[in-house]
N, CA, C and O of each residue as an XYZ file, in Angstrom:
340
protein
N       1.192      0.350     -1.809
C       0.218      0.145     -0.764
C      -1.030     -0.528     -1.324
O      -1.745     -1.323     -0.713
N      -1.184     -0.110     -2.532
C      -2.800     -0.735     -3.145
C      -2.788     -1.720     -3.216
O      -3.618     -2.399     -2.612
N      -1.674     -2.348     -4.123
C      -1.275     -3.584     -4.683
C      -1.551     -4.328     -3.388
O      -2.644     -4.842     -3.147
N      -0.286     -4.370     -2.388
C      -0.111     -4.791     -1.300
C      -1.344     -5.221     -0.635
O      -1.440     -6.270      0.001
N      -2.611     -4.069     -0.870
C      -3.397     -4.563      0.239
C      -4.546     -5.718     -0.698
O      -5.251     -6.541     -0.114
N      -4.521     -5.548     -2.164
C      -5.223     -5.939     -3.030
C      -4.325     -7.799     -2.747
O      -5.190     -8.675     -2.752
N      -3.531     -8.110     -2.631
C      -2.682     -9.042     -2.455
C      -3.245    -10.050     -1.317
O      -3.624    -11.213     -1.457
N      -3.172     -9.064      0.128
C      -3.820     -9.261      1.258
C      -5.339     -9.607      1.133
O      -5.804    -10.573      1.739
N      -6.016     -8.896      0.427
C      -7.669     -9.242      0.061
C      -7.846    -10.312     -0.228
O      -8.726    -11.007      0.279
N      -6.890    -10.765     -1.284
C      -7.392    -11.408     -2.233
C      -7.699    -11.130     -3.719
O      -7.876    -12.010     -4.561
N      -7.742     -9.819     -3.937
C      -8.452     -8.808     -4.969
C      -7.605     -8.885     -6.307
O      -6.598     -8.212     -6.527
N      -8.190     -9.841     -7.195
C      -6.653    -10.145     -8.404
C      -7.402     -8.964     -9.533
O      -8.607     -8.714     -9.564
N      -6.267     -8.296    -10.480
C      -6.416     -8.248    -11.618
C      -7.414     -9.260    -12.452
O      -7.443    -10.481    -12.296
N      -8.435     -8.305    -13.606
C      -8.874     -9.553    -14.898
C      -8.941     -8.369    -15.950
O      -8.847     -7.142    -15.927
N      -9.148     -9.350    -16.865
C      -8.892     -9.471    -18.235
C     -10.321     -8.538    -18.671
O     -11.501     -8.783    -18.420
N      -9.869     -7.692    -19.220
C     -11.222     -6.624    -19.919
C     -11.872     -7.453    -21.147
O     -11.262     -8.419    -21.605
N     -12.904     -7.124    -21.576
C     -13.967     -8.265    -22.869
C     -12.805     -7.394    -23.574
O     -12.063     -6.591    -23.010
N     -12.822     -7.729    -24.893
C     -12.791     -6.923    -26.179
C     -10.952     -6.591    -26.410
O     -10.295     -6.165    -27.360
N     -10.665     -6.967    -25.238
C      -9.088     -6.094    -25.347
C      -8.026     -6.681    -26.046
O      -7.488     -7.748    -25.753
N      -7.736     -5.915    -27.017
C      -6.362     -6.657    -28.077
C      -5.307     -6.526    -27.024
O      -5.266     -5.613    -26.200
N      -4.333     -7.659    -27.134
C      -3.339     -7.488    -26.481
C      -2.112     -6.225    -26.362
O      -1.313     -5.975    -25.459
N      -2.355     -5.582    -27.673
C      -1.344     -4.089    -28.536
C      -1.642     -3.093    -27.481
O      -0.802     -2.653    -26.697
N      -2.659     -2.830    -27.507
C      -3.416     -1.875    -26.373
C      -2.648     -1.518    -24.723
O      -2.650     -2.482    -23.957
N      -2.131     -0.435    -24.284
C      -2.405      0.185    -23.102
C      -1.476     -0.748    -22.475
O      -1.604     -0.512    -21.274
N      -0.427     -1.873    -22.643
C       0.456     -2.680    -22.434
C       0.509     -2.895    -20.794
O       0.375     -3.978    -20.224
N       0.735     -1.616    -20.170
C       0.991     -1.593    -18.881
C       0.186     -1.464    -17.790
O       0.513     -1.360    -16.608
N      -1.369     -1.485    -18.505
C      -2.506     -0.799    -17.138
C      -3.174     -2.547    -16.769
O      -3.045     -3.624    -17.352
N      -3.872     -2.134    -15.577
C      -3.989     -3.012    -14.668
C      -5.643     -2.592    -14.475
O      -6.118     -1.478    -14.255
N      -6.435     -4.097    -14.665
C      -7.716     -3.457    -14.598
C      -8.580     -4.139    -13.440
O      -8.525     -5.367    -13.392
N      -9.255     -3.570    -12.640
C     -10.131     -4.338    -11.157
C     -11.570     -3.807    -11.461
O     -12.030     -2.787    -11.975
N     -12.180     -5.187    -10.801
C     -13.643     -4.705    -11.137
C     -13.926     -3.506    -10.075
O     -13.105     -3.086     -9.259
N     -15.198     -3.065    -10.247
C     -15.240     -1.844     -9.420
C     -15.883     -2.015     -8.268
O     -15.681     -1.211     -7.359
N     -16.931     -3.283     -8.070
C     -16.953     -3.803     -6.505
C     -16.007     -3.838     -5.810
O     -16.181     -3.324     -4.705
N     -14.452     -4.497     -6.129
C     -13.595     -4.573     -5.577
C     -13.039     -3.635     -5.130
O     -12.811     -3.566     -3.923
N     -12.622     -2.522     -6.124
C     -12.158     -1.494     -5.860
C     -13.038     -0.077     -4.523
O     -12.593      0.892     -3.908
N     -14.337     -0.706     -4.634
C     -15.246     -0.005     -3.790
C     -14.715     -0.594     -2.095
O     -14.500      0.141     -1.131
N     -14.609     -1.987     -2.126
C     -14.838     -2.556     -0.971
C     -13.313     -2.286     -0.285
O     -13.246     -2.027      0.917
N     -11.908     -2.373     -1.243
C     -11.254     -1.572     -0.547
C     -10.729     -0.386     -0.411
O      -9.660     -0.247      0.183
N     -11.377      0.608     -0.920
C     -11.744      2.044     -0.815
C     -11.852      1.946      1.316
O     -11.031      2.323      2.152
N     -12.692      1.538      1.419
C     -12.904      1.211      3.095
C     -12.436      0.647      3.772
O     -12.952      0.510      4.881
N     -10.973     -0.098      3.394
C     -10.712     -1.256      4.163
C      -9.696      0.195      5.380
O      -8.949      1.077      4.959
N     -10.082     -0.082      6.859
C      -9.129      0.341      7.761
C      -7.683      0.162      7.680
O      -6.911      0.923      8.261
N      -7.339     -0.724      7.045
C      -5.656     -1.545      6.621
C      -4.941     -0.190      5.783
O      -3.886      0.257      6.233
N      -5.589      0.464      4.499
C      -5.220      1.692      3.881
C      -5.197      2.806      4.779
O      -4.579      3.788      4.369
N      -5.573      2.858      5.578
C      -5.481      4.079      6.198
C      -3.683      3.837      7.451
O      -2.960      4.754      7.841
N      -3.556      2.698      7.666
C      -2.650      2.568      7.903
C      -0.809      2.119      7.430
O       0.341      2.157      7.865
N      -1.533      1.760      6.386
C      -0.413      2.078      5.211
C       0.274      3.070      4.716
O       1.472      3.142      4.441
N      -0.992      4.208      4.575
C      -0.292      5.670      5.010
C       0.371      6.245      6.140
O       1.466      6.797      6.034
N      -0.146      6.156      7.032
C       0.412      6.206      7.874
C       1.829      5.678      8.301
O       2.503      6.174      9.204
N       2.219      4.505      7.452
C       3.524      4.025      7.704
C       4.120      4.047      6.933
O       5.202      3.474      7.058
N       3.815      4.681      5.716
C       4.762      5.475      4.394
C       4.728      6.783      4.956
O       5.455      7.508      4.278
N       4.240      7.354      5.829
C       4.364      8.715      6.232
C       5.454      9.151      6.834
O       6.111     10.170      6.624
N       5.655      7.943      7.917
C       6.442      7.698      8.910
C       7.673      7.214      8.566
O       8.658      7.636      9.172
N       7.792      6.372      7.667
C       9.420      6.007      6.794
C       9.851      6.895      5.958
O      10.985      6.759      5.500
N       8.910      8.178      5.513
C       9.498      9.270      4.949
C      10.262     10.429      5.934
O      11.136     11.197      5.530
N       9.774     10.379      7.204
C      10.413     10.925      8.046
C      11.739     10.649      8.252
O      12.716     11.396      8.197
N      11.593      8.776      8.643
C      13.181      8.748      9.187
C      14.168      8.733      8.294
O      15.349      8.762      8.639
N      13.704      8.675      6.822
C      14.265      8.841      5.484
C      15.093      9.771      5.687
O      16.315      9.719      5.828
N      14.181     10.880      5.702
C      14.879     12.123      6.216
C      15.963     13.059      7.258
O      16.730     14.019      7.331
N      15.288     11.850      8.006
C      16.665     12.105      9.109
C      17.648     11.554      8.697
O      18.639     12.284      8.747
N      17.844     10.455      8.257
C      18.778      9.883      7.766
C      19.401     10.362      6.411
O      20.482      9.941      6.001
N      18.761     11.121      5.864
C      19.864     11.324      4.496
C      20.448     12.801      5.126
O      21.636     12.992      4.864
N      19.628     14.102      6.096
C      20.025     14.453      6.954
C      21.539     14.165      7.810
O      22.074     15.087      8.425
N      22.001     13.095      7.773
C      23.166     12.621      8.772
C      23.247     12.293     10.356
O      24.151     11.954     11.120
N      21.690     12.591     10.493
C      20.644     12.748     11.841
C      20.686     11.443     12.012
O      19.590     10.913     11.827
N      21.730     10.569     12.360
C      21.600      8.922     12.955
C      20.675      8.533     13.691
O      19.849      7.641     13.500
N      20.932      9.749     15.210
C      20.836      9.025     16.139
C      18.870      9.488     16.372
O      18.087      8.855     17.079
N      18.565     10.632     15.602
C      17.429     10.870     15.497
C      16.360      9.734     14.826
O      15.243      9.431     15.246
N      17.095      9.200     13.622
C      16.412      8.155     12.615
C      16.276      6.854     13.385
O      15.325      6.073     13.339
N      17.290      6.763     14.036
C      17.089      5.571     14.971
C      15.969      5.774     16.138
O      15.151      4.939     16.525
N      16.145      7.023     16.562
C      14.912      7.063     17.993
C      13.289      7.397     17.349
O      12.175      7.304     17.862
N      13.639      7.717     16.328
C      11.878      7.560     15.253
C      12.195      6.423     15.092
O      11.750      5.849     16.087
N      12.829      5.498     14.295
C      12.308      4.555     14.230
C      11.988      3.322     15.785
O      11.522      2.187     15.679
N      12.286      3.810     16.715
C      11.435      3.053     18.166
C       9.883      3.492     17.803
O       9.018      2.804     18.346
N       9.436      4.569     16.940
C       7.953      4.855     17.522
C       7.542      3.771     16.076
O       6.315      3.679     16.092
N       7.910      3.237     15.298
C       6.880      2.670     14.374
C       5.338      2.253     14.324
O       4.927      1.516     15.220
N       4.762      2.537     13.665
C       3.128      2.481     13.850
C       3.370      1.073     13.688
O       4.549      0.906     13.376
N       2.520     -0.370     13.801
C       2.205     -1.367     13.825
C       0.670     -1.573     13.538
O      -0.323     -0.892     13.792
N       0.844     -2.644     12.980
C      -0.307     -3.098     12.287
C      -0.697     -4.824     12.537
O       0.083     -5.733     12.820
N      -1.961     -4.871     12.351
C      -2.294     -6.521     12.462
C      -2.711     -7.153     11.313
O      -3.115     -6.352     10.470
N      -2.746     -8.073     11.051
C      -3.912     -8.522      9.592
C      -4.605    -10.060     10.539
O      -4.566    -11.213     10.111
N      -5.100     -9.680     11.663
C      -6.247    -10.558     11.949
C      -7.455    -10.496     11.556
O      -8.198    -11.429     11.864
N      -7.985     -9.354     10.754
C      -9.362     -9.334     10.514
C      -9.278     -9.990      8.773
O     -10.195    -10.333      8.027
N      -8.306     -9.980      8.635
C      -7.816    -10.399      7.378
C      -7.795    -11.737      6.971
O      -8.223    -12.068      5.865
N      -7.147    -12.849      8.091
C      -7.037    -14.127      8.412
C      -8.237    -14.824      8.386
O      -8.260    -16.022      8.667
């Protein structure tokens, strides 16, 4: 979801001063304006919301609950990215 919305922003990864390449191989570093500004973005709050909701019908479905997973999935939350555009 972070990534995703960091993608959508605009919001790239950079390069720390000082950092040997040997170091911490796998971490990912954002300045902290960035990270502030989407702390607030309304878009995260609905991202949860729709990982919330695919964990449900997950469930129905590994359940054997077909016809349930199918009638949750008619309610899907929806989302826009016009404020984004």
């Amino acid at each position: 979801d972070f990534r995703r919305l960091c993608i959508l922003k605009g919001v790239y990864p950079r390069e720390p001063r000082g950092r040997t390449p040997s170091k911490k191989k796998g971490q990912v570093y954002y300045h902290i304006k960035d990270l502030r500004a989407i702390a607030h973005e309304p878009l995260l709050a609905k991202f949860r919301e729709f990982r919330s909701f695919m964990k449900k019908v997950r469930k129905a479905a590994g359940r054997n609950e077909k016809d349930e997973a199918a009638r949750k999935e008619s309610y899907a939350p929806s989302y826009t990215l016009h404020h984004l555009v």
